[in-house]
N, C-alpha and C positions, 0 to 999 in steps of 0.2 A: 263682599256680599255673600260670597257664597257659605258662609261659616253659618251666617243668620240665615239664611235661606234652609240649609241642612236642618238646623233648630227648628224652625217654623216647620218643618216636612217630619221632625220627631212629635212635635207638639202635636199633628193632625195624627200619627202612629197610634199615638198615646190615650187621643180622646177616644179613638175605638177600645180601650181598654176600661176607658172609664177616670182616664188619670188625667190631674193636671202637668203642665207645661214641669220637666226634670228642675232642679234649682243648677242652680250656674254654679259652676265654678273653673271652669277656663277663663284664663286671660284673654285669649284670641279672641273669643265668641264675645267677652263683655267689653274690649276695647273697642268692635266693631259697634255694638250696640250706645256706648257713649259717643263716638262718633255722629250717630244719626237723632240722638239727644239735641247735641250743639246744632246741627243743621233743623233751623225753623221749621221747614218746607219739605223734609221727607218724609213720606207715607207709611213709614213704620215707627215714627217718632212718639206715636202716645205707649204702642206696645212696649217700642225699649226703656219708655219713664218706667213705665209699670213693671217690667222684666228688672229694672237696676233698684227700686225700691223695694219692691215685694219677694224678689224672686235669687237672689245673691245667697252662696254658703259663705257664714262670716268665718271670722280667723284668721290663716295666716292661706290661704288657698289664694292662686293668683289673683281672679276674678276679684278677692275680698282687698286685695292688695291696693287693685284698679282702683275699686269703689273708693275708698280712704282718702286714694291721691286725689279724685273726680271732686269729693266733695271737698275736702281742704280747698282746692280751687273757689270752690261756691263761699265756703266760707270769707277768704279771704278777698271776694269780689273779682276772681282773676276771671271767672266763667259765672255767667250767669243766667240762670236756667228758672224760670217763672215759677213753675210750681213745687222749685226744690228752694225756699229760702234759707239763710243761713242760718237763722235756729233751727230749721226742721234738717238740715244739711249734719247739725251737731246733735240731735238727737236721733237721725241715723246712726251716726257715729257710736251714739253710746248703746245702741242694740248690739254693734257688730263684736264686742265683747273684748277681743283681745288682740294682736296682733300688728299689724301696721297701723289701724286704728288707733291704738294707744301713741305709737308712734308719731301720728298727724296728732291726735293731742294734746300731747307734749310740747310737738313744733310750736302750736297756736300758742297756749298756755305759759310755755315761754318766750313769747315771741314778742315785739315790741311794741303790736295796738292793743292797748290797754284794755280796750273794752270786751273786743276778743280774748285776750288772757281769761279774763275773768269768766266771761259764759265758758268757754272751755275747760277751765278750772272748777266751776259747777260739775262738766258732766265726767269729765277724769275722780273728781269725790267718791262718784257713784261704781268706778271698775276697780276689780280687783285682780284680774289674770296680768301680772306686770312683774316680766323678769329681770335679772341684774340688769340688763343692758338700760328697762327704763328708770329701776330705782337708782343706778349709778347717773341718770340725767339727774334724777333730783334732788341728787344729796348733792351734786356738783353745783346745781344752781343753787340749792341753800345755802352752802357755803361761801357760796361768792355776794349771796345778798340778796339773791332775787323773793321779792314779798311772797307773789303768788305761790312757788316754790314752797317757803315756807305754811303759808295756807292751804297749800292740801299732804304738807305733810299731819300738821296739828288735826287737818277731817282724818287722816289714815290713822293717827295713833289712838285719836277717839272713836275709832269703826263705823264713822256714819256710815259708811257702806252699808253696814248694818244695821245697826240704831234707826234708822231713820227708813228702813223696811215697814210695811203695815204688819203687826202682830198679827198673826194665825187668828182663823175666825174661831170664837168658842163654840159653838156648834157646826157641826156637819153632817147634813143631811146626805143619807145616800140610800139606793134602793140595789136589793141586789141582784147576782145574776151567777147561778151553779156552771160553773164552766165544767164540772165533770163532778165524778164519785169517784173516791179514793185520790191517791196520790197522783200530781198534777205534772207532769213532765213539761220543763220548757221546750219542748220540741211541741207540744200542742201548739203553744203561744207563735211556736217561731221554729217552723219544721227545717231541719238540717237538708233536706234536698232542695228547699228555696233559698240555702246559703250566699246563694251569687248575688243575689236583690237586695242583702243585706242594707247596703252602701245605701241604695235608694228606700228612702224611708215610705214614701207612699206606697209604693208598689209592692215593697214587703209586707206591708200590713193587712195586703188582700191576703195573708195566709194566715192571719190568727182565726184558730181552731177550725173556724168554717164557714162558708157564706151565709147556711141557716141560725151559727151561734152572732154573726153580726148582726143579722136582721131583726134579732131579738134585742141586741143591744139598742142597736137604732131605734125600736121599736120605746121600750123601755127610756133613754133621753126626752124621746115627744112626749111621752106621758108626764113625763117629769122633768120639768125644762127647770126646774131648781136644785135638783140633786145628783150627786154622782154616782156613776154605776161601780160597784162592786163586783170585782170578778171572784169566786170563791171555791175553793177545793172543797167540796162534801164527803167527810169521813175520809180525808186524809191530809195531804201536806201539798201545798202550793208551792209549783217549782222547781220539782227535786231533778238532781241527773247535771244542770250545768246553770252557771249563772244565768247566761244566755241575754246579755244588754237590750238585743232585739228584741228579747220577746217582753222585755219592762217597755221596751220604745211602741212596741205593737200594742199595748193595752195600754200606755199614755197616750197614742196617736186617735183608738178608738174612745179612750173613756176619758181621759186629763183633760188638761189646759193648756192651750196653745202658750208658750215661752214667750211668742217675741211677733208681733202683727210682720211684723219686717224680713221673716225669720221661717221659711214653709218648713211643714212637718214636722217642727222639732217639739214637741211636748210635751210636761212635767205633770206631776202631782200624782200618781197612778193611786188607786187604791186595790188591794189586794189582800185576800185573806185565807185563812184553810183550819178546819179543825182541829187540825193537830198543827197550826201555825203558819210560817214560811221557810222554806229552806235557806239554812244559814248563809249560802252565795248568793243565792239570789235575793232573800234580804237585803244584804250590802247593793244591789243593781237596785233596788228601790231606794234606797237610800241615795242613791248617786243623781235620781231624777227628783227628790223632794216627794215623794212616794210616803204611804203607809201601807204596812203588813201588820194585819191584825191575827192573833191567835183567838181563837174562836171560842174554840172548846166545847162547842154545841152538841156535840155525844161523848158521853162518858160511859166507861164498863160500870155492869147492872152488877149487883152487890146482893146478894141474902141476907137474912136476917143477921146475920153473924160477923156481917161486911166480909162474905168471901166473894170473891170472883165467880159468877157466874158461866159456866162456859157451854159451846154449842157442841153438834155430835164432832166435829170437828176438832173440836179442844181450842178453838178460839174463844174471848171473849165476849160475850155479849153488850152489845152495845145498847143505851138507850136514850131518846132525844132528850137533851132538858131545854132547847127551846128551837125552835123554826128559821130557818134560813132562807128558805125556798125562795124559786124567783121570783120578784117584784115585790119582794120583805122592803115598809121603808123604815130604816134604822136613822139612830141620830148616836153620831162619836160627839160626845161631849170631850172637849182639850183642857178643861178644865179640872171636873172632877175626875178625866180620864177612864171613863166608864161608856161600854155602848148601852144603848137605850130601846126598846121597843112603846115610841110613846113617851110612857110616863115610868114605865116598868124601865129600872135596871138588870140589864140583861148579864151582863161578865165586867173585871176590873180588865183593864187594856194600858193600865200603865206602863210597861216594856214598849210598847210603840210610842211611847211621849216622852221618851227621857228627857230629860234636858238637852245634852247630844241632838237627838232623832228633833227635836223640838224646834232649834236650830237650822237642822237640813230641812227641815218641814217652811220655815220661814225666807231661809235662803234658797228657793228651789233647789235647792241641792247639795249633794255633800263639797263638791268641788270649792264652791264658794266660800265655804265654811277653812277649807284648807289654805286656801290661799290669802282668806280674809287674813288668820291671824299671822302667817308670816308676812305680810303685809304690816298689818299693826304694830309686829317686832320691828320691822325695820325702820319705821318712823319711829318708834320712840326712841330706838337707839340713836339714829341720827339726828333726833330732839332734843339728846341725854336726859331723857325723863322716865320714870317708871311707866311700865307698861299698865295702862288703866282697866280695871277687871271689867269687860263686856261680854266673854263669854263665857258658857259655862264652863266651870272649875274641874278640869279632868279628875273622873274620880279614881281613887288610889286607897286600894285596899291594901293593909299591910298587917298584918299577925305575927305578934311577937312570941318569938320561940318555934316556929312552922317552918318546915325547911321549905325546899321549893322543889316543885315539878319540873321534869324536863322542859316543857314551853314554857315556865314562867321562869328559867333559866336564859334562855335564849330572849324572851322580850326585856329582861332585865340589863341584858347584854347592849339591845339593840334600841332600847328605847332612847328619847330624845325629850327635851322640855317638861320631863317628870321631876321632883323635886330630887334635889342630888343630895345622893347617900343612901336612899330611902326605898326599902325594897319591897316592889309589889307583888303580887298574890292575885288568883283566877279572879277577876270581874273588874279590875283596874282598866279603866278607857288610859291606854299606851298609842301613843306615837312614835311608830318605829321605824329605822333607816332599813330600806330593803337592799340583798345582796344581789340576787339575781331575778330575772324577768322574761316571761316567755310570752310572745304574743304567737297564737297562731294565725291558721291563714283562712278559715272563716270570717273569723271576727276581726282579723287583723285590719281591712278597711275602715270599718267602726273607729279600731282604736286609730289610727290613722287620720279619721274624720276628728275623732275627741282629740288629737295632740294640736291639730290644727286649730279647734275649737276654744281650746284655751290657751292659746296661741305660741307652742312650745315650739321649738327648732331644733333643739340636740340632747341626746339624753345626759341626766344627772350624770356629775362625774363624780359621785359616789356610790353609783352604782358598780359594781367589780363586775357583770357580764350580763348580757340582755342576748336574746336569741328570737330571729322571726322564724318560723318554721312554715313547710309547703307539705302536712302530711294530708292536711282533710282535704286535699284535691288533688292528693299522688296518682290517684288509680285512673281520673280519666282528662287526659288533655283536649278538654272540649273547647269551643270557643268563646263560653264565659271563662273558663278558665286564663283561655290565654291573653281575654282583655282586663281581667283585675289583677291576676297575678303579679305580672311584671310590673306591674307599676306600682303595688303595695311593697316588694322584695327594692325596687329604688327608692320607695320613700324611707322605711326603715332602714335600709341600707345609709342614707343619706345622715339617716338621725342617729346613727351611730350603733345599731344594733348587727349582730352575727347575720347574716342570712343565709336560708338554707340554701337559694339563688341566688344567680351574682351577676347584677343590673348588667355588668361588664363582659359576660360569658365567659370568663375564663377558668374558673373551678365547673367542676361535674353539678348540675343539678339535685339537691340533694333531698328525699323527699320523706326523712327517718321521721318517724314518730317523734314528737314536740316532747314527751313526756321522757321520753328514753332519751334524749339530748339537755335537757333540764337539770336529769339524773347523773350525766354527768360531768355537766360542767359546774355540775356543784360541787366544792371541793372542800367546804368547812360544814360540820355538822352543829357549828350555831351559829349558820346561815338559814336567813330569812328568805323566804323566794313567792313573789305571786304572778301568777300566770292565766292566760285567759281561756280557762280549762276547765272545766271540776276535775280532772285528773290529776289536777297539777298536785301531786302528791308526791312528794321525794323520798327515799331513803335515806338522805342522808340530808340533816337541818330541815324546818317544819317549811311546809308550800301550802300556800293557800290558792283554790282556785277562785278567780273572779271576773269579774264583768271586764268588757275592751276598755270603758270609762277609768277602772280602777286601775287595769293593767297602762293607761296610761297616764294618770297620774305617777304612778312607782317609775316610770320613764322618763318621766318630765321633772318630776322633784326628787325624788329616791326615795322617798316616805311613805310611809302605810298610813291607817291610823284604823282601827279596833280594838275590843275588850279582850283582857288574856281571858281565853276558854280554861274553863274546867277542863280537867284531864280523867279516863278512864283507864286505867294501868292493866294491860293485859300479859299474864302470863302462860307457861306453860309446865305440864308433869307430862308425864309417863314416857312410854314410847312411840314410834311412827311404826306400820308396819312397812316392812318392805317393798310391799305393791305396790303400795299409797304414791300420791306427788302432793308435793307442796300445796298445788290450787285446793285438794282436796281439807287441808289443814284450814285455809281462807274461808271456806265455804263453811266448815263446823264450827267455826271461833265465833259465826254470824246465827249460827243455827244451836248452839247450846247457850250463848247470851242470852238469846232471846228465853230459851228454856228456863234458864236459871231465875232469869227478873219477870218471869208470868205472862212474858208477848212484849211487853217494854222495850225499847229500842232506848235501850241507856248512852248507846253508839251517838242518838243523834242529837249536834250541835256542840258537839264535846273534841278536844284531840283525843286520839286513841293513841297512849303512849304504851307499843309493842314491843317488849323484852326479846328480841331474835335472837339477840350474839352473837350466834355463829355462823350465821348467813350473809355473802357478803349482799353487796347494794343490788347486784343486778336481781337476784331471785329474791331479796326481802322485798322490792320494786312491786312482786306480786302480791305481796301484802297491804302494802301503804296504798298502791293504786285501787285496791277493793275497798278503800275507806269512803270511797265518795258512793259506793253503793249501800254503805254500811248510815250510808248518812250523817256521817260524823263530818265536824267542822272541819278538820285535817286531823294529822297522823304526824308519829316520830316514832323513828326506831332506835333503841336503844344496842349497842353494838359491843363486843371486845375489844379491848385496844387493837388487835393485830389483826381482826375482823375490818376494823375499818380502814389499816393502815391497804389489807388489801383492794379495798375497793376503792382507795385514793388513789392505786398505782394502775386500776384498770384505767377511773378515769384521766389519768394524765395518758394513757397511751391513745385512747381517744381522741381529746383533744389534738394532742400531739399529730394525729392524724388529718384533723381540720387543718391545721397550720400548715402541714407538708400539701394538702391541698391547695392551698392559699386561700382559706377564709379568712385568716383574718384581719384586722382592720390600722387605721391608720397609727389608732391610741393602743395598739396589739395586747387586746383585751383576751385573746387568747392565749397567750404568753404568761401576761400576769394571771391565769388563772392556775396554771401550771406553778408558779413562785408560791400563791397561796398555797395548794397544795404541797408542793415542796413542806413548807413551812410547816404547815400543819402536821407532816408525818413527822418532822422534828421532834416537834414538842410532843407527841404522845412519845416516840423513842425512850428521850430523855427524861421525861416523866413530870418535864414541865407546867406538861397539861395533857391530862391522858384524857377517853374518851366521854361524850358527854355523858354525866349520870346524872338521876334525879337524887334529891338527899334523903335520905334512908329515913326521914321523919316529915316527908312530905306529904300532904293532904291531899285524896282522891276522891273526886264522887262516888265510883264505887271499884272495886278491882273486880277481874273477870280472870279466871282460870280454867282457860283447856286442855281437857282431858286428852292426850292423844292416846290414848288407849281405847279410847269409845269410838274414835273412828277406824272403824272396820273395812267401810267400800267406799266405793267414789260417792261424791256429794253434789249434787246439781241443784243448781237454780235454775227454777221453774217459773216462766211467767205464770201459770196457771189459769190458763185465760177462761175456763170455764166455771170456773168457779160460780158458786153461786150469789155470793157477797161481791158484789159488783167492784169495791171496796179494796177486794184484795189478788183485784189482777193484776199484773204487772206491778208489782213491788220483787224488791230484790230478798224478799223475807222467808219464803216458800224454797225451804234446802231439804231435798229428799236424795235416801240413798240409792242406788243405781238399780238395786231388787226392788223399787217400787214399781219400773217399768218391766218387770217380768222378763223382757226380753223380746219383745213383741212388741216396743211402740217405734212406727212408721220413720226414718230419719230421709228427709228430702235431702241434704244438702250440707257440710260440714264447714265451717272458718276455722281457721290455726291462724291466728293476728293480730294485732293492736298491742296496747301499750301491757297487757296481762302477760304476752310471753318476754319469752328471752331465748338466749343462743341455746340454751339447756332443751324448751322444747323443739326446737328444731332439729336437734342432734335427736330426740330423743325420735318424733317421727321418721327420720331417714333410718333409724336403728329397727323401728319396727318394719316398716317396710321390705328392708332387706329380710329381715324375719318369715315374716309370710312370704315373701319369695321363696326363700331355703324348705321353709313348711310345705306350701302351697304348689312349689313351681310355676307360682306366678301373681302377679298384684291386679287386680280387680276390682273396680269400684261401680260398688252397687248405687253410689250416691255422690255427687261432684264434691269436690273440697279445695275448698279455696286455703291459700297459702300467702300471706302476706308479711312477710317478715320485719321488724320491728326498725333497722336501721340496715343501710350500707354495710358497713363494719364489720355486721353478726355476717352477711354475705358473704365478705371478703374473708371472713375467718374461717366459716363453715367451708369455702372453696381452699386454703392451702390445709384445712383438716382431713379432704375427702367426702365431707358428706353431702354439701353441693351436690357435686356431682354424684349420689348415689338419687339426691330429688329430682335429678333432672333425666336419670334412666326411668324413671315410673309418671315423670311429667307429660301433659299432652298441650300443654300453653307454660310459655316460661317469658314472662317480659322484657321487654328490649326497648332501651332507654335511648335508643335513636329511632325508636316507631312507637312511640307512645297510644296508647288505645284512642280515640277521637270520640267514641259514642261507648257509654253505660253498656254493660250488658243484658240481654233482656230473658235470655236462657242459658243451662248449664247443661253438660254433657255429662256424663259417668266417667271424670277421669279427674286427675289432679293438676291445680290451674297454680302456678309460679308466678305470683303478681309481684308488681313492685313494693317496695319497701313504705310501708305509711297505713293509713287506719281504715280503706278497703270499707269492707262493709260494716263494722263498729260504727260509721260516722253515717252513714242508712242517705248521706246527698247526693252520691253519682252512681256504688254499685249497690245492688238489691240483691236477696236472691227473692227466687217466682215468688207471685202472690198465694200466701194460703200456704204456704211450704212450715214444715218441721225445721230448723234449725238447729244443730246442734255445735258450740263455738264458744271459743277461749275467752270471747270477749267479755263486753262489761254491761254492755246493753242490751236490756230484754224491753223495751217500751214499746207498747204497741206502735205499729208501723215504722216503727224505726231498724232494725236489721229485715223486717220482713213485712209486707203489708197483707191485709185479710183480701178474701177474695167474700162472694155473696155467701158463699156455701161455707167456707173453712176459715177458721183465726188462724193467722200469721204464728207461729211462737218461735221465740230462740231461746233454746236452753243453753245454758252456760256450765261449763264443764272443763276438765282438765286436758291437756294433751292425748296424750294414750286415749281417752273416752272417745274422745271426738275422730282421730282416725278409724278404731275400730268399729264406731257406729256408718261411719260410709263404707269401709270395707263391705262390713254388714247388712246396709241399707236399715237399720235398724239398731235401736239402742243392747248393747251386747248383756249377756250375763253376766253375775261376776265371776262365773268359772271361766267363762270366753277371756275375760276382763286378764283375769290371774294370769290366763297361758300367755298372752300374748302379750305382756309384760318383763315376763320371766325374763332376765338376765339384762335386763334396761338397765341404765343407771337412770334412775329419775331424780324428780328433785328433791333430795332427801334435806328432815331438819330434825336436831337435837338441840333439844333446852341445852340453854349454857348452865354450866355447873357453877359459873361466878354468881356472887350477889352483885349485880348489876345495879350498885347504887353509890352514892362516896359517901 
């Protein structure tokens, strides 16, 4: 009793919050709750009917386990319980989706009362999450004769699963609702410091945007109890910065349609839009809920007579409305003619959110279903030996004869699956392709945890070559949400076959390196495919895609992707770097002359950027591909030298190699074989069997972009610019100004050196200055704190038998200690230099801060309001993002440096240097 008793004393916790009763998913708590079911005469028996119907998470989760077996009982008449009859018993069963579920199914279905077979055989038609273990039951009973057996293979080869869905309404009414101006950060939707609540879907959705943006929304349903609310980016893009599942789940929980009466919290159909569209990742998380993303298009640049670009004092575009969006607009999406409506007025075409594809997930609440439906389909026809009958739409497959092919459309051609054989696609081809490797981290990692169970998965693809759970977004503070999700997410992945950075078992060191920097390099083939539940997830070497926990666990559960090959933007480079210069500074003008060259266009976004480096091996290219997600581009490939990338295959084998003397890794010693593929791979470039990836020298670009390094002169900062007066164009990653626009005189509160933008290069490179103004100065002084969080273990361990460790830890006044782990966030900073642990620190804006209203000045990647910094009444938060060198000398400084400050205290660094490859980098 006392398990229910606990529960019933959270339930009372809870409704002071405002929230209902948690959903179950312990075995203990819902064994004790059937228990007092079967007993007539106990006084908690209506709440546990009600707690086991309404209140269960389905899947493969113990509690979901219980329920399956409880009802089979009912079913089969062994337990019989008044107001659960055995059809309402079996159409429980078919909410709970997948997992032992299907397994009691099965039982029934094949099982010897006939009549039973048959209603069970009805509601199994209708699922489709059914792995070998349940299609080997039913090719087994087909074979041996069993009828029913064969009657739902013949529904599975015909997809009633599908077919027999209600078609999409053709109209859709919705009124809408401006959730901001300018570009939309899923951290609005589903802020990184409420990362812990994730898991729990009710209670996270008390943070979408804000108590007065729900009330509006609330507000807005009562007036219009027939139409859906529209959440919309005004004058800019919906989403950008990270897929962010939670924050599709937060705006389906307040605006969608509940999934399943049976089924708390879970909700589909999201609606979303933004002028300039939806961010490519978070697209795909709409897509994975049965969701629409509309592009808008409601302001367009104002044109002269001449159709020139009209521009402000600024030299920005001018913008002008061509129709209203404002809140409480009620529009109508026709599915038909594909057109939004105002009325009677046709407002924009909106075909890209109808595809055929999208049209599908839109019918199947979701993309999931859609994946599984047709491997399902395959598998019945095959074991029907009949052709497979065309029910869904016909992957489209673009092919141009005489067109060589791009680096990604090399790699998808490589990797694709069920595309017609022989037959070679070209950018806008919907591909199905096998993924190589997969990174879940440890925000989201619950989610996906939640979704592997949801679609009732147990171990990962064994086509997968290496999956990794990582502990960086809650390296910096071992609070006690941390230490009740943590461990038990690093066992469950654990369990399903992935790397983890902890070891359920405690016997390797805790390991808390950046997701993105471990991704990097256990990726060991550069036409490998990799997605991860990141927008970071950008490799150097072979394309990553970052995506939703949903999608990262699908790639886990089937090894499969499925997406359009993007368009490629082919970036190169001329001249020379100067000597002061660092790499990040190269990052920042290839963002900031793009935009120059195409008129303010952001030709970057939605696109891969395929980047000609060469010469740079994986870890300092790493700074490039990883700025693609601010660049707004779909992902990223670098294109390398042969003996460029042989090197960066033999950093990453002594890495790995490093996990393994740790003892990560695992039963099926997936870190081993990742080490043989690399092996392999530097083989064949050797021998020239297959040198490195190139794109073919007659391949088609959307557009090429060419940077000058000669025109970057001084350091290059991204600016949130939060005062701007275009409300529009705060915080976007677009605003790159050189280091003499702050004169020398703007205020720096607080410095980061961290995340996934360094490498071992900036850290070497800091301890170099340091010593510097020591020799200079006779002594190191900081005007302003600076935080230091280094990127992996590894770079630690290297940087301490190099000496420079220890030259950070003479000018350190806090250095981390991994048997005293910090317990509480910090709330102030001193004027010294802080040695955090290894992981993403304030980049990730959930556990450390710096003060509210502070200057920022940091390596990172994120400038979004309130995300490394929050406003106070009086002052906006900013973080400027900046190179190495910049960022020490603006805390030395307390202020952002000159570039004569800049030059001297550079002088004789080796920074991160990059020279164009002199190869034509193409075959």
């Amino acid at each position: 009793m006392n398990i229910y008793k606990d529960y019933i004393q959270e339930i009372e916790e809870r409704k002071g919050q405002g929230l209902h009763p948690k959903p179950i998913d312990g075995g203990e708590l819902l064994s004790e709750i059937i228990v007092q079911i079967k007993d007539l005469n106990n006084e908690y028996r209506a709440d546990s009917l009600n707690f086991f119907i309404y209140n269960v998470v389905p899947g493969t989760t113990p509690a979901a386990t219980l329920k399956a077996s409880f009802l089979k009982e009912i079913v089969l008449g062994q337990s019989v319980v008044a107001e659960i009859t055995p059809a309402f018993a079996l159409e429980l069963l078919s909410h709970m989706k997948g997992g032992t579920s299907i397994e009691v199914l099965l039982d029934l279905a094949l099982g010897n009362d006939v009549a039973i077979a048959k209603d069970a055989a009805e509601v199994l038609k209708t699922q489709v999450f059914l792995y070998e273990a349940d299609t080997d039951r039913l090719e087994a009973a087909f074979k041996s004769g069993n009828g029913i057996a064969k009657e739902i293979l013949k529904s599975y080869a015909n997809a009633e699963f599908f077919t027999k869905l209600p078609e999409i309404a053709e109209e859709i009414k919705i009124v809408t609702f401006i959730a901001g101006e300018g570009d939309i950060s899923t951290d609005l939707l589903s802020p990184g410091n409420q990362a812990h609540s994730r898991s729990d879907r009710e209670l996270h959705g008390k943070c979408l945007i804000s108590p007065e943006a729900q009330d509006e929304i609330k507000a807005l349903q009562a007036q219009h109890l027939d139409k859906s609310v529209m959440l919309i980016a005004e004058k800019g893009t919906m989403g950008v910065g990270s897929s962010r599942m939670s924050g599709v789940n937060n705006v389906a929980l307040w605006t969608g349609k509940q999934a399943s009466p049976y089924v708390p919290f879970v909700n589909f159909a999201p609606i979303v839009a933004g002028t300039n569209g939806i961010s490519p990742i978070f697209l795909t998380t709409v897509d994975v809920t049965g969701g629409i993303g509309l592009d808008l298009k409601n302001w367009v640049k104002k044109l002269d007579e001449n159709g020139t670009v009209l521009r402000n004092e600024s030299g920005d575009p001018i913008l002008e409305q061509v129709y209203s969006v404002a809140t409480g607009t009620v529009l109508t999406i026709n599915t038909k003619t594909k057109k939004l409506y105002n009325g009677e007025k046709e407002l924009i075409d909106i075909s890209q959110a109808f595809t055929p594809q999208k049209i599908e997930f839109i019918k199947a609440g979701g993309s999931y279903a859609i994946v599984f439906g047709k491997k399902l389909q395959t598998f019945a026809s095959k074991t029907l030996g009949i052709d497979i009958v065309p029910v869904f739409a016909p992957s489209k497959e673009v092919s141009i004869e005489g067109q060589g092919l791009t680096a990604v459309e090399k790699i998808f051609n490589r990797n694709a699956v069920g595309s017609t054989p022989g037959k070679v696609l070209h950018a806008g081809s919907d591909v199905r392709v096998e993924v190589n490797i997969v990174g879940s981290q440890d925000t989201t990692g619950l989610m996906t945890s939640q979704e592997l169970e949801s679609m009732a998965a147990t171990v990962i693809s064994p086509i997968v070559d290496g999956a990794y759970q990582s502990g960086c977004h809650t390296a910096s503070v071992w609070d006690n949400k941390s230490k009740a999700n943590i461990p038990r997410l690093m066992k469950f992945m654990n369990d399903f076959g992935l790397i983890t950075a902890r070891d359920p078992k405690g016997v390797y060191h805790a390991m808390t390196d950046v997701i993105h920097k471990v991704l990097n390099d256990i990726t060991v083939n550069e036409w490998a495919i990799i997605i991860g539940g990141d927008s970071h997830t950008r490799m150097s070497k072979g394309v990553a895609f970052g995506a939703d926990s949903g999608t990262v666990a699908l790639a886990l559960a089937t090894g499969e992707a499925s997406m359009p090959i993007p368009e490629s933007v082919k970036v190169t480079f001329k001249g020379e770097m100067k000597g002061y210069m660092d790499f990040r500074d190269v990052v920042h003008a290839t963002q900031s002359q793009m935009l120059k060259t195409f008129g303010g266009e952001n030709v970057f976004q939605g696109r891969i950027i395929e980047v000609h480096l060469g010469t740079l091996n994986a870890d300092q290219a790493f700074t490039f591909t990883d700025w693609t997600a601010e660049m707004k581009a779909k992902a990223s490939i670098c294109i390398s030298e042969d003996y460029t990338l042989i090197e960066s295959l033999e950093i990453a084998k002594g890495r790995i190699q490093i996990m393994i003397d740790k003892g990560m890794d695992n039963k099926n010693e997936v870190l081993k074989g990742l080490i043989a593929i690399a092996d392999k791979r530097i083989a064949e470039i050797i021998s020239g069997e297959k040198p490195a990836l190139r794109p073919d020298a007659n391949a088609k670009y959307y557009v090429e972009v060419v940077v000058d390094l000669d025109q970057i002169a001084e350091p290059m900062i991204a600016d949130p610019d939060v005062n701007n007066a275009d409300v529009s164009k705060r915080y976007t990653h677009d605003t790159i100004r050189p280091l003499s626009f702050y004169g020398g005189v703007k205020k720096v509160d607080l410095g980061f050196i961290g995340s996934c933008m360094v490498h071992k290069g900036d850290m070497k490179i800091l301890a170099h200055m340091l010593k510097n103004i020591d020799e200079q100065e006779g002594k190191v002084e900081f005007k302003a704190p600076l935080v230091v969080a280094p990127p992996t273990y590894n770079i630690v361990d290297e940087l301490k038998a190099e000496g420079d460790w220890e030259i950070l830890q003479k000018y350190s006044g806090f250095e981390f200690d991994d048997n005293l782990p910090k317990a509480a966030a910090r709330t102030s900073y001193e004027n010294m230099l802080y040695l955090e642990r290894p992981g993403c620190n304030l980049c990730m804006g959930n556990q450390e801060k710096a003060a509210k209203g502070d200057t920022v000045m940091a390596t990172s990647t994120r400038l979004f309001q309130g995300r490394v910094v929050e406003d106070t009444e009086g002052k906006k938060g900013e973080s400027l993002l900046s190179s190495t060198p910049v960022v020490v000398l603006s805390t030395i400084l307390g202020r952002t440096p000159t570039i004569e400050e800049y030059k001297t205290a550079v002088e004789g660094i080796n920074l991160t240097k990059f020279a164009p490859s002199h190869k034509l980098l193409v075959k």
